[in-house]
N, C-alpha and C positions, 0 to 999 in steps of 0.2 A: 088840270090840277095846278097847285102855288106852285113858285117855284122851288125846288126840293135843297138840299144841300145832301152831301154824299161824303162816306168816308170809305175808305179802302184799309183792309186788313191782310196782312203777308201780299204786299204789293212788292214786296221786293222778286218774286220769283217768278218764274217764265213767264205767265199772265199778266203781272203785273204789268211792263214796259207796254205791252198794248192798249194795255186798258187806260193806263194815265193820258198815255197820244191820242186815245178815242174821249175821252172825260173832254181835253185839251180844245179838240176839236167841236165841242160841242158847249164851251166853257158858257157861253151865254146861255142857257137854257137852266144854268143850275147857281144858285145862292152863293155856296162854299163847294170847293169841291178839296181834300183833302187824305193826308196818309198817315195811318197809325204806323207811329215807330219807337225807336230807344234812343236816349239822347246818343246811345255811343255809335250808333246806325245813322243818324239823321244826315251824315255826311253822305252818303250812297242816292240819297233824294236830292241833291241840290239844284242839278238840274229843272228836277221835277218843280222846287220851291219859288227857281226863276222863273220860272213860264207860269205862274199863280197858282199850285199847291200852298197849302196850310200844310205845315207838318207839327203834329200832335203829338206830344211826346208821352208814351204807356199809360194810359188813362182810358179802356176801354168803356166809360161810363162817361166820356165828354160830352158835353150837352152840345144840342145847336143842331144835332145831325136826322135829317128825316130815314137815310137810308144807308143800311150800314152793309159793305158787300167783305165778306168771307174769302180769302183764296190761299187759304192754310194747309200745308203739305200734309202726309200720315203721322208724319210722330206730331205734327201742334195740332193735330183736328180733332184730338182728346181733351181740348181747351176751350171747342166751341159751347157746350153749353152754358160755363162761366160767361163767356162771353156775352153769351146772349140775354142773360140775365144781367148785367151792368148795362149792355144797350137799352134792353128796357125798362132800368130806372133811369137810363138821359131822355127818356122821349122816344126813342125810336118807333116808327112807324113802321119799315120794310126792312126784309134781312134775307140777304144771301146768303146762304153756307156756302162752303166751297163745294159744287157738287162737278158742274165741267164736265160730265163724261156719260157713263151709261145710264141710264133708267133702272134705277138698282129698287122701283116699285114692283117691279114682277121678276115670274120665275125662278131662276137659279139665282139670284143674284140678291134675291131676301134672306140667304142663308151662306152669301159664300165667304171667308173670310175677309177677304181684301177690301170690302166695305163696310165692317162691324162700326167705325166708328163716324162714318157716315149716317147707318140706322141709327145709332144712339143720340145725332143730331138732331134726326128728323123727329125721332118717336119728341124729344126734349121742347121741339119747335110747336109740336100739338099740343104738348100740354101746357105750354105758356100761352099759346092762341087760346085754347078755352078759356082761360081765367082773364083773359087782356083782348075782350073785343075787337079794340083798335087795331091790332097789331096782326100783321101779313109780313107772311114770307113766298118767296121763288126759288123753287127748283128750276136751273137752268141745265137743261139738257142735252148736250152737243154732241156724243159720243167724243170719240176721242179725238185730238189733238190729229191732225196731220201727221203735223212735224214730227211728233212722238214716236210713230211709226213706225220711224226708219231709227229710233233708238233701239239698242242692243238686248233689254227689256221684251223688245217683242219679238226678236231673233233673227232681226236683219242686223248684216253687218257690211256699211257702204262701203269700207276700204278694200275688207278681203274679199267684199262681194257673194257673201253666203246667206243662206235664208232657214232657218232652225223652224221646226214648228210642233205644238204636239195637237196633230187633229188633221182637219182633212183643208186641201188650199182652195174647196168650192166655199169657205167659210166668209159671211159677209161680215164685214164691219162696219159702222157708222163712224164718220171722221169728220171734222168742221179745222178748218185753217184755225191759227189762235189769233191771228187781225180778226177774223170774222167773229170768232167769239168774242171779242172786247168789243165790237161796233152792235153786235148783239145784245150785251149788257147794259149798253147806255140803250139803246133805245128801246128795253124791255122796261125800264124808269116811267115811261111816257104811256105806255100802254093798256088797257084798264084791268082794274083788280081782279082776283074775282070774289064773288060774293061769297066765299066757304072761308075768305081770308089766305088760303092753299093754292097757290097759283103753280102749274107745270107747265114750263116751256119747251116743245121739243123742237132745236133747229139744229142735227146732224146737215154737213153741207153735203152729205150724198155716202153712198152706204155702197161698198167694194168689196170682191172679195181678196184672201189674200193673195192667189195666182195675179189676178189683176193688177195688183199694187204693186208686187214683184214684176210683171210684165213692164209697168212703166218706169218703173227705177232701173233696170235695161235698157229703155226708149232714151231716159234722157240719159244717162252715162255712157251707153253704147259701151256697155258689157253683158256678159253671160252671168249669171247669178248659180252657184250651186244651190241644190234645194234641197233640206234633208226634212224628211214628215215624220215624227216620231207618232206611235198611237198614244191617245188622249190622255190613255188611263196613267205614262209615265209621270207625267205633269201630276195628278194627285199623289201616286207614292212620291213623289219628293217633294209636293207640301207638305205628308206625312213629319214624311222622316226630319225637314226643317224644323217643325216645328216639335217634333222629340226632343230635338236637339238646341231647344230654347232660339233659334235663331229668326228673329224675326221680321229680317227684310226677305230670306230664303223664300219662310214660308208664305209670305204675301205674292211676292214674285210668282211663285209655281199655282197659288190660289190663282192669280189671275191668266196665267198660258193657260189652265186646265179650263176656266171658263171662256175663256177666248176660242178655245179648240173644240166647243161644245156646237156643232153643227146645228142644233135644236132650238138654241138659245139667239134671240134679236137681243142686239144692242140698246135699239133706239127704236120700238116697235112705232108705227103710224096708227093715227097721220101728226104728221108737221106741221108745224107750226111757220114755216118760213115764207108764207104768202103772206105774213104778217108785219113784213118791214120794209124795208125801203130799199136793199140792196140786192144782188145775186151772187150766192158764196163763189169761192173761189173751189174749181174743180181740186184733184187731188194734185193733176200734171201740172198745172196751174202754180199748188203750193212747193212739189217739189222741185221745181224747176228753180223757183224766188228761195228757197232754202238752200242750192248747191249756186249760186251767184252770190249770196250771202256768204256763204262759206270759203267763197275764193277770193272774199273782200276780207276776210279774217274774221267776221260774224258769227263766232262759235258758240252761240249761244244756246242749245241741245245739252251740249256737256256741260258748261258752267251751273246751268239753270235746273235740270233735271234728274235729282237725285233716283237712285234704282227702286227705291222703294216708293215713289211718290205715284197717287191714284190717279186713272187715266178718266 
């Protein structure tokens, strides 16, 4: 393929810092490589402007860009189809949404709340490929974040050392480190289209259940983890009742324990996609070990970066 040029949208948050280091790393392969932002934000990139970002300042319809990637939390992901429409009057060729996490193509997870404005993305992405040939998009499919994990969100808690859950702990999950996801991203760039214009990639770095995950966060802490299992169904009455109650990071939150604690439901079903690149993810022990030496460097980036409502 030419050589591409790439812009980044909500690069400011937890994805973002890997994805510019992996862009960085790979600078000669791409045109332009660049970050949509606001002139009063532009300072938070500088780093990124030193090492040869372009920073764009609010202009989602800036020309020049072959491929435009998406990684906008729950409350701005109600903004991607605007988006998507200014990208393709600049030209745009390829478009990420923010997707990062489950395969929300099947099952429970075409109806469950915590991804409505994810489908609204995708359904948005179809109807502009019908009428615009040209144009392709990527679902990038990781399952969730490692790191994520061990946020409070899923009902581990490293300090007091407790483990909340509503469902059973033989429950697998699909997880990809977020270095691997950004080394993933660049080099799904290079990889050939497909001819529907609809490309799915699924590279989970390996699929755990929750005993397990809890098992290793003992291993490397060298503590005893309380564990409490609540049944499944508590998680839906308090998305209920959250969302009675107009609150709506509650009811996203319990949307997503409820489908998390759904024993029936895959993540990230097979097959993978991960024969397909060039590297070998990083195990879980792997990520969480590099996460708590970060952490004792003062690297607290979990909390800074990961708002309670934001989709896994």
């Amino acid at each position: 393929m030419s050589v591409p040029s790439i812009l980044l949208i909500g690069a400011g948050g937890y994805l973002g810092g890997p994805v510019t280091v992996a862009l960085l790393a790979n600078r000669s392969r791409f045109n332009r490589i660049a970050i949509l932002t606001e002139e009063s934000k532009k300072q938070k990139f500088a780093e990124q402007e030193a090492k040869g970002f372009e920073l764009i300042i609010g202009a989602f319809d800036s020309p020049g860009f072959d491929v435009v990637v998406s990684m906008l939390g729950n409350h701005a992901m109600k903004y991607q189809p605007a988006i998507i429409d200014a990208a393709m009057t600049a030209g745009v060729t390829e478009f990420y949404p923010s997707e990062f996490g489950s395969d929300i193509g099947q099952g429970d997870y075409l109806t469950n709340r915590y991804w409505r404005d994810k489908h609204i993305t995708r359904q948005h992405l179809r109807d502009v490929a019908r009428k615009n040939p040209g144009f392709n998009y990527t679902f990038l499919v990781t399952g969730g974040f490692m790191e994520f994990a061990l946020h409070p969100l899923f009902g581990i808690d490293i300090e007091k050392h407790t483990f909340t859950f509503y469902g059973s702990p033989e429950k697998q999950e699909a997880l990809t480190a977020v270095d691997d996801v950004a080394k993933y991203l660049v080099e799904s760039v290079f990889l050939p289209k497909s001819p529907s214009q609809e490309r799915t990639i699924r590279i989970p770095g390996g699929s755990y259940a929750w005993k397990d995950i809890i098992a290793t966060l003992e291993r490397v802490q060298g503590v005893n983890y309380a564990c409490t299992y609540h049944p499944r169904q508590d998680a839906i009455d308090a998305q209920k009742a959250y969302a009675e109650k107009g609150d709506v990071d509650g009811e996203l939150a319990f949307s997503l324990k409820a489908l998390m604690g759904d024993i029936n439901t895959v993540s990230v079903p097979e097959p993978w996609d991960n024969d397909k690149f060039s590297f070998k993810p990083a195990t879980f022990e792997e990520t969480v070990r590099k996460f708590f030496e970060d952490l004792k460097r003062g690297e607290d980036k979990l909390a800074r970066n990961f708002p309670v409502s934001s989709q896994s």
